[in-house]
C-alpha positions in Angstrom: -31.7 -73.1 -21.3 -29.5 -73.2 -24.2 -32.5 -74.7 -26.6 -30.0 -76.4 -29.0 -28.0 -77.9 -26.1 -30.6 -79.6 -24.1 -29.7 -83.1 -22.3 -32.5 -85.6 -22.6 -34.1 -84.5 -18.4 -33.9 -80.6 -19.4 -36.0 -81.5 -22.9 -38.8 -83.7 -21.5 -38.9 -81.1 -18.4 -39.8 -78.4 -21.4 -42.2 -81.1 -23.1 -44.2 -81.0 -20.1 -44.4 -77.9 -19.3 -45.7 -76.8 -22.7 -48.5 -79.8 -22.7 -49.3 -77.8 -19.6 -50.0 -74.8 -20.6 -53.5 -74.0 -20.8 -52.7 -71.3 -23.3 -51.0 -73.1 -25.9 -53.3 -76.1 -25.2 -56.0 -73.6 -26.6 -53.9 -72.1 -29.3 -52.0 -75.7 -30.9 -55.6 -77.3 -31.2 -55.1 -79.6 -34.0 -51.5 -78.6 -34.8 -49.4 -81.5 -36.2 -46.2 -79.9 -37.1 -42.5 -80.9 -37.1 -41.0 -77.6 -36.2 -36.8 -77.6 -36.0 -34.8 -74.9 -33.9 -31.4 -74.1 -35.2 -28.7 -72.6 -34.1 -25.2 -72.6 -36.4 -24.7 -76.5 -36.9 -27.0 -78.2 -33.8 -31.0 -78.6 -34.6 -33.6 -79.9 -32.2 -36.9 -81.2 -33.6 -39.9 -80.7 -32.0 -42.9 -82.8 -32.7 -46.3 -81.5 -32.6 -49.3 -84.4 -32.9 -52.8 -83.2 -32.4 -51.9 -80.2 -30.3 -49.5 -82.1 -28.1 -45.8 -81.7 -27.9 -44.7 -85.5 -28.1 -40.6 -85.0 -28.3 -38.2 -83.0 -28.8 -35.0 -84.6 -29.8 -32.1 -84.2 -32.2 -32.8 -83.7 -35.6 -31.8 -86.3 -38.2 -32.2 -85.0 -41.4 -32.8 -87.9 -43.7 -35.1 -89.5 -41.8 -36.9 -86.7 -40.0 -39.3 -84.3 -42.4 -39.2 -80.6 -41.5 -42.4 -78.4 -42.0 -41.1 -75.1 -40.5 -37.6 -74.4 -39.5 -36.5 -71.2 -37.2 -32.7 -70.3 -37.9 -30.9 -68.2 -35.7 -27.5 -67.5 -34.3 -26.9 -68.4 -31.0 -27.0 -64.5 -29.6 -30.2 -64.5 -31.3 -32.0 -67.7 -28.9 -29.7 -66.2 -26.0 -31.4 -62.6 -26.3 -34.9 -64.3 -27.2 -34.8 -66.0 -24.3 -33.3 -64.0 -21.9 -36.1 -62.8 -18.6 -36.3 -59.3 -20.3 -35.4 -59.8 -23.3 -34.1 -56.0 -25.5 -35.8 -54.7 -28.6 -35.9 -56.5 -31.5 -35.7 -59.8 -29.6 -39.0 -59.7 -27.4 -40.5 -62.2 -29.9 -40.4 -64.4 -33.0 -42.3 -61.7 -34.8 -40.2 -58.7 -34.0 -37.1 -60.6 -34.4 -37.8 -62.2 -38.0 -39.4 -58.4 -39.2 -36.0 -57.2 -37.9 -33.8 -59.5 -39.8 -32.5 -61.2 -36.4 -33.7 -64.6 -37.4 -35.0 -66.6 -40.4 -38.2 -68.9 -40.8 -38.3 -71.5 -43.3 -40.6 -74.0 -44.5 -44.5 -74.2 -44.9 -45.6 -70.9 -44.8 -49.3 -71.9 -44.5 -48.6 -74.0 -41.2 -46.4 -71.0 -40.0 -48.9 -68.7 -40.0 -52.0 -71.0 -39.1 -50.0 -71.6 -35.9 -48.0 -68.6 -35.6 -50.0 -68.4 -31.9 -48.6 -71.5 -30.4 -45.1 -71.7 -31.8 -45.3 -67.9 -30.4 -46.3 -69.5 -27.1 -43.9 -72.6 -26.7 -40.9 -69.9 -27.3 -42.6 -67.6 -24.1 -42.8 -71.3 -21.8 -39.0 -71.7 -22.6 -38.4 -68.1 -21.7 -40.0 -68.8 -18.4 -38.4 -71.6 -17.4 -35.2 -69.0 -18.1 -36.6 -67.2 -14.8 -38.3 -64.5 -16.4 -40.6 -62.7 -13.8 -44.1 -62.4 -14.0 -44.1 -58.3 -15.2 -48.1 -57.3 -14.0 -47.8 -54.8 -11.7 -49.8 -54.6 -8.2 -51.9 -51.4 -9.9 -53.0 -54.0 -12.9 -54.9 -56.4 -9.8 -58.7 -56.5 -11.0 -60.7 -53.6 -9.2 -64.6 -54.5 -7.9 -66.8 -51.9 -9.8 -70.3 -53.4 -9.2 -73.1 -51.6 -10.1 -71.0 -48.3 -11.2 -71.7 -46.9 -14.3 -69.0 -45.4 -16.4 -69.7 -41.3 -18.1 -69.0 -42.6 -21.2 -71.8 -42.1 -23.9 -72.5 -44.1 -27.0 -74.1 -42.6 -30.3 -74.4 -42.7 -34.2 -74.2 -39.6 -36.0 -74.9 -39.5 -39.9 -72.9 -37.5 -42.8 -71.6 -37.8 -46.1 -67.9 -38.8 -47.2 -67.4 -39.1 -51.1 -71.3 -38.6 -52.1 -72.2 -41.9 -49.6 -73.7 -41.6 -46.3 -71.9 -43.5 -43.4 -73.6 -44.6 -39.8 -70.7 -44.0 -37.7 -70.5 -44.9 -34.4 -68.4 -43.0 -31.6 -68.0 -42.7 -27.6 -67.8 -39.7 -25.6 -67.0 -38.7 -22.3 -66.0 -35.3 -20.4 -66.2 -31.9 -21.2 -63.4 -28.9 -22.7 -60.9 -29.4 -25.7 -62.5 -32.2 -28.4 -59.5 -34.5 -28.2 -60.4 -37.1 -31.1 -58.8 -40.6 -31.2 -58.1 -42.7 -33.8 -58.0 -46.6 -33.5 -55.4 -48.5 -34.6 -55.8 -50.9 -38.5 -58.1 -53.4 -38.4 -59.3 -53.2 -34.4 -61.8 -50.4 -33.4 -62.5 -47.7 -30.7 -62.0 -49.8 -27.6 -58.7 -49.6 -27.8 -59.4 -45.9 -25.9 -61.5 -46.9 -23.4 -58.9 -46.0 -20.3 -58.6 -42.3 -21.5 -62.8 -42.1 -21.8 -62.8 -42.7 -17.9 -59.8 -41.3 -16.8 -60.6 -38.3 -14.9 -57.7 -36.1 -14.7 -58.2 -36.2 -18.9 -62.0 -35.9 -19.1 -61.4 -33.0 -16.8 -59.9 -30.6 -19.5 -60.8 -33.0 -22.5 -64.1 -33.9 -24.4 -62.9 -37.4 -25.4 -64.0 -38.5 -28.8 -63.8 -42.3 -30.4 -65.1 -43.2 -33.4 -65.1 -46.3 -34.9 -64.2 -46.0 -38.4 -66.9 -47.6 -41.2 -66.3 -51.4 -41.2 -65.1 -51.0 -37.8 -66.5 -51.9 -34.3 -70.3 -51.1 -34.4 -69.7 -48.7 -37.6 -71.5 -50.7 -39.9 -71.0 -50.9 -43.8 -72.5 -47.9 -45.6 -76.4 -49.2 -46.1 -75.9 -47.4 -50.4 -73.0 -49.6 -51.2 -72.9 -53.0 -52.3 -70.1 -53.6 -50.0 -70.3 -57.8 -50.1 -69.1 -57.6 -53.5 -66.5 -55.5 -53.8 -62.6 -55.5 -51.9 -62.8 -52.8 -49.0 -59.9 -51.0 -49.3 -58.9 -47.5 -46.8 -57.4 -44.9 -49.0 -55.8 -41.6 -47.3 -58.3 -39.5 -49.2 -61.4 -40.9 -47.2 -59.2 -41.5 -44.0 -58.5 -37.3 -44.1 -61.7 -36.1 -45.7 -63.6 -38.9 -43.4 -62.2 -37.3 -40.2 -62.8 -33.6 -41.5 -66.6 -34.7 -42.4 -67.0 -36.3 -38.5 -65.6 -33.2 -37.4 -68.1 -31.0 -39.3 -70.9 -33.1 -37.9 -70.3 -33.3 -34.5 -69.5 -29.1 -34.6 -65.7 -29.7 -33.1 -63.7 -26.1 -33.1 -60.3 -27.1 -33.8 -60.0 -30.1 -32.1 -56.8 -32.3 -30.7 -56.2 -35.4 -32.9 -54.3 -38.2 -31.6 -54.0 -41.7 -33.3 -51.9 -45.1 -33.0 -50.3 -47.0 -35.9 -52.5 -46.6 -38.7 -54.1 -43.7 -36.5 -50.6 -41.9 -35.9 -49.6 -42.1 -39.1 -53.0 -40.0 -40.2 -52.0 -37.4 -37.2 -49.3 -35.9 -39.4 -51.2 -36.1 -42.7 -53.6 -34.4 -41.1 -51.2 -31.8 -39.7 -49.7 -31.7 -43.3 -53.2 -31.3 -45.2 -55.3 -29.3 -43.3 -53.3 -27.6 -40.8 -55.8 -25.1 -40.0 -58.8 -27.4 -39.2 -56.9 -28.8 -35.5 -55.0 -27.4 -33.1 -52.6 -30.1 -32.3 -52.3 -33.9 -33.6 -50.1 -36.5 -31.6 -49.1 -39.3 -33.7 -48.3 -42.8 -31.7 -46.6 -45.2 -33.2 -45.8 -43.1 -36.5 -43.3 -42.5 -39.1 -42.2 -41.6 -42.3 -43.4 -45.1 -44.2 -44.5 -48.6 -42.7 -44.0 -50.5 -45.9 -40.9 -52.1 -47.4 -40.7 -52.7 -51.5 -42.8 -52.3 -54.1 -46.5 -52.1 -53.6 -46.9 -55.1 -54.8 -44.6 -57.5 -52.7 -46.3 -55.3 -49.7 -49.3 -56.1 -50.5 -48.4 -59.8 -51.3 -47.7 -60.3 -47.6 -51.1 -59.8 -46.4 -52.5 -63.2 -48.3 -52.2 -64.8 -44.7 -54.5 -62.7 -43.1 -57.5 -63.8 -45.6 -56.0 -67.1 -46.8 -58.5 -70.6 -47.3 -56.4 -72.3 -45.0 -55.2 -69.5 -42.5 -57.4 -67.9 -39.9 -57.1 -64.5 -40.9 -58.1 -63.1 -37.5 -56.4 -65.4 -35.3 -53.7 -64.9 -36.8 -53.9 -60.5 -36.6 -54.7 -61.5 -33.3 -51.2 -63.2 -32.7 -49.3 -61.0 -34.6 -51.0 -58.1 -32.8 -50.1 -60.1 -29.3 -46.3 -59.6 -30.4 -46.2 -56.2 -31.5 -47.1 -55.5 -27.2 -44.2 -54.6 -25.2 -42.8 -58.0 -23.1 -43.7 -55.9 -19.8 -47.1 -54.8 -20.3 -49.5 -56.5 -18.1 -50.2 -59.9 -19.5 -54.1 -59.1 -19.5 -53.8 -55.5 -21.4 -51.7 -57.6 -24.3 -54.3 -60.1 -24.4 -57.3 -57.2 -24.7 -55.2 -56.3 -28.2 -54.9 -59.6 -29.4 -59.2 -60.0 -28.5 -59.8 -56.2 -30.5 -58.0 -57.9 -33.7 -59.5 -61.2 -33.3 -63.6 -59.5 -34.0 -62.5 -58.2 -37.1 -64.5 -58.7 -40.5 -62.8 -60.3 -43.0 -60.6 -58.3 -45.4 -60.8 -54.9 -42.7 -57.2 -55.5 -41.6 -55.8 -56.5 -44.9 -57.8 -53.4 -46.6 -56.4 -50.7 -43.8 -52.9 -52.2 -44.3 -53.5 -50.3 -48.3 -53.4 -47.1 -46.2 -50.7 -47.8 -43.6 -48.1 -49.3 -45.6 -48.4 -48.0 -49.2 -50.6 -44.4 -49.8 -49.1 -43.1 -46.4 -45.8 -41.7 -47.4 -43.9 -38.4 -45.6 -40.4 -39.1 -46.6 -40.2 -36.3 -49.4 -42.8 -33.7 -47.5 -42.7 -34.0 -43.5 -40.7 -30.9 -44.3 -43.5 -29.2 -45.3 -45.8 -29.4 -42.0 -45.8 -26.4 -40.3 -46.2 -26.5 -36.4 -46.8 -22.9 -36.1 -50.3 -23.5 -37.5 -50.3 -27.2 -36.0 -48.7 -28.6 -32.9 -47.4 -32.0 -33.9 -46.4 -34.5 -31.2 -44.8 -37.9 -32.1 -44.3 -40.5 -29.2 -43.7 -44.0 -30.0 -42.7 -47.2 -27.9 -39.2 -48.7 -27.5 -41.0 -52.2 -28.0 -42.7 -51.6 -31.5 -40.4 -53.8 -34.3 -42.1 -51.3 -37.0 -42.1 -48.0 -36.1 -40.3 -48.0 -32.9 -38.5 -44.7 -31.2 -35.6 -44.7 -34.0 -38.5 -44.4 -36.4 -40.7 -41.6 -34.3 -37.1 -39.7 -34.2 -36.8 -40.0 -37.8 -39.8 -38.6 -38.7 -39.6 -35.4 -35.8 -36.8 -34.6 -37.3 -38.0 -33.9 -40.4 -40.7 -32.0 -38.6 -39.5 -28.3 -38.0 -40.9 -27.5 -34.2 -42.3 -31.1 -33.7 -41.8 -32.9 -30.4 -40.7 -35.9 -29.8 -41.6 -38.5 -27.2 -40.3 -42.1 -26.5 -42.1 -44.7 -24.6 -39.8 -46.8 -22.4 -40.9 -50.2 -22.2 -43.9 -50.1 -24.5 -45.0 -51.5 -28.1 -47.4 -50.7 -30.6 -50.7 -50.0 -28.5 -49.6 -48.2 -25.7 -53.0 -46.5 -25.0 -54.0 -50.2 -24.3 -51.5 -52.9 -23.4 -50.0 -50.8 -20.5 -52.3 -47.2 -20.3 -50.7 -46.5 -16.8 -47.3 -46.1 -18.4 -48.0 -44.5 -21.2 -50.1 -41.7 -19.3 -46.9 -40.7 -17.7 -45.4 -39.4 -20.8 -49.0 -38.5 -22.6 -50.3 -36.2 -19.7 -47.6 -33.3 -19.8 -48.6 -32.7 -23.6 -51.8 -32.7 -22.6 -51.2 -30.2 -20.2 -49.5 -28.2 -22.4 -51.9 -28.2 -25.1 -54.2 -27.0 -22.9 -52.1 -24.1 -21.7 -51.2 -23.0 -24.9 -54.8 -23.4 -25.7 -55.6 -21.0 -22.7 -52.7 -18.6 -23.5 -54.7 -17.8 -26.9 -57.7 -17.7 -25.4 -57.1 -14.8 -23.0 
């Protein structure tokens, strides 16, 4: 379906299917948008009345007001569109952080209905062909009356003079393998590897939710209503090595996504001596582009008046999934982001994209002291596999690992496939672990 080339049968056959959908129904509640699509010269314009598509025609530009225009050459819509579509084109939000296409207009609209534009491009996909990609081992098991190992507790200590109430998971018994949630979400993000048991077999498994997090609550000594929260690398490191202390861990494994994987090779760099191993998902040298302040300038929409800030992580979450992981899994990211307190995603983002920076000292992390492991997925638009290999590099005696297929949360959108690749490091940080043992 060439989008900008549609005959009058092939663009009411998309109108319907889109009023259709019961997931952009949900997501275009109340959207009234004129949203253009261009390619080179020819525009469509799609009109959006009270969450219902009502045409989609040619666009007439003195007559017909534009709110948000997506601009894009022709290879661009053909790749976006295609059933399995390569990295950066999987979606609008990879494509546009790539450079592949440009968004113009009312910013505020884009971003308050980021989730059903999002939607209407997947709908045109499918009526490219595109396969449904769940695979027969993501069917819905019947677990009735089983209960999982897993173990839920608080544990109190001290970062920075205040006392925090953290809250973390546990399951299985061996190596302390600690995980790390991703900005913004919290520790459910780990739950498959809590009751996997091939990895609670060798592993103690570890989640905590960091303060402000999942059931980590504000610290009870700080005024925290009145003042911007805001995750520094200092408390992220010295946070970690306090938990640590508290819970008694003998040099444990650390392994973190995004925000998460980017800590693993601070902490490798910083206190080398405190873990055994770290494996970094989803990391790299630096997340951020410009100066702090422009960085920091494109967070607005996640705590804007007029923009749900968490539906719109949510959505912007969705698309940082690989296309291929289970529809379900991609949707359990998008729900993580969508509980968030105001200002926790925005105030992580501090730490992710400005005060992590390796580019002048991943040279300095020494892996004879450290194991460092860096595996990231082929689908992430930020810090994708030529990112991961970029930062390994300048990791004497780090190893790399890339995840075909995947995006930004592999330990949740598609666990299966990522355990492929995760369980042979496991393995052998457990037989090096051995190997110094005896």
């Amino acid at each position: 379906m060439a989008i900008c080339l549609l005959d009058a049968n092939e663009a009411e056959q998309l109108r319907g299917r889109v009023n259709s959908d019961p997931e952009f129904k949900l997501v275009a509640r109340d959207m009234t948008v004129n949203l253009a699509l261009e390619v080179g010269g020819e525009r469509r314009l799609v009109k959006v009345r009270d969450g219902e598509v009502r045409t989609i025609g040619r666009f007439v530009p003195l007559t017909e007001p534009v709110d948000i225009t997506i601009k894009g050459a022709s290879e661009f819509w053909q790749q976006l569109l295609s059933p399995v579509p390569p990295p950066p084109f999987q979606n609008l939000y990879a494509a546009v952080r790539t450079g592949n296409c440009e968004v113009a207009g009312n910013s505020e609209l884009y971003f308050a209905y980021f989730a059903a534009i999002t939607r209407m491009i997947d709908v045109m996909r499918e009526l490219e062909g595109s396969l449904d990609p769940t695979p027969e081992c993501r069917k819905a098991r019947s677990i009735k009356g089983k209960f999982e190992a897993t173990v839920g507790k608080y544990v109190y200590f001290d970062v920075h003079g205040t006392e925090y109430r953290v809250y973390f998971e546990e399951s299985g018994k061996g190596i302390p393998l600690v995980c790390q949630h991703t900005a913004g979400s919290d520790g459910q993000q780990w739950r498959h590897f809590l009751t996997d048991n091939d990895i609670t077999a060798t592993y103690r498994v570890i989640v905590p939710d960091l303060p402000y997090h999942g059931k980590s609550l504000p610290p009870d000594a700080v005024e925290w209503w009145n003042r911007e929260y805001r995750l520094t690398k200092a408390f992220f490191i010295d946070f970690h090595l306090a938990f640590k202390r508290a819970l008694g861990l003998e040099k444990p494994v650390f392994i973190g996504s995004s925000m998460g994987g980017h800590l693993a090779t601070d902490l490798a760099l910083a206190c080398p001596d405190e873990y055994r191993a770290v494996i970094g998902l989803e990391a790299g040298l630096r997340s951020g582009k410009g100066s702090d302040d422009e960085i920091r300038s494109g967070w607005r929409y996640y705590r804007h008046p007029r923009v749900n800030g968490a539906e719109r992580a949510a959505a912007s979450m969705y698309c940082r999934t690989g296309p291929l992981s289970p529809q379900k899994c991609r949707h359990e990211v998008a729900w993580t982001y969508s509980r968030g307190a105001p200002g926790v995603f925005a105030g992580d983002l501090n730490y992710y994209m400005i005060e992590h920076d390796l580019r002048e000292t991943a040279h300095l992390i020494d892996t004879s002291r450290c194991a460092v492991y860096i595996m990231n997925g082929e689908y992430d638009p930020g810090t994708g596999i030529k990112e991961g290999e970029e930062l390994a590099t300048k990791i004497k005696g780090a190893t790399f690992i890339p995840i075909y297929g995947l995006g930004h949360f592999p330990m949740t959108e598609d666990f299966q496939t990522m355990r492929r690749s995760l369980m042979p490091v496991l393995e052998e940080i457990a037989a090096r672990s051995c190997s110094k043992d005896a």
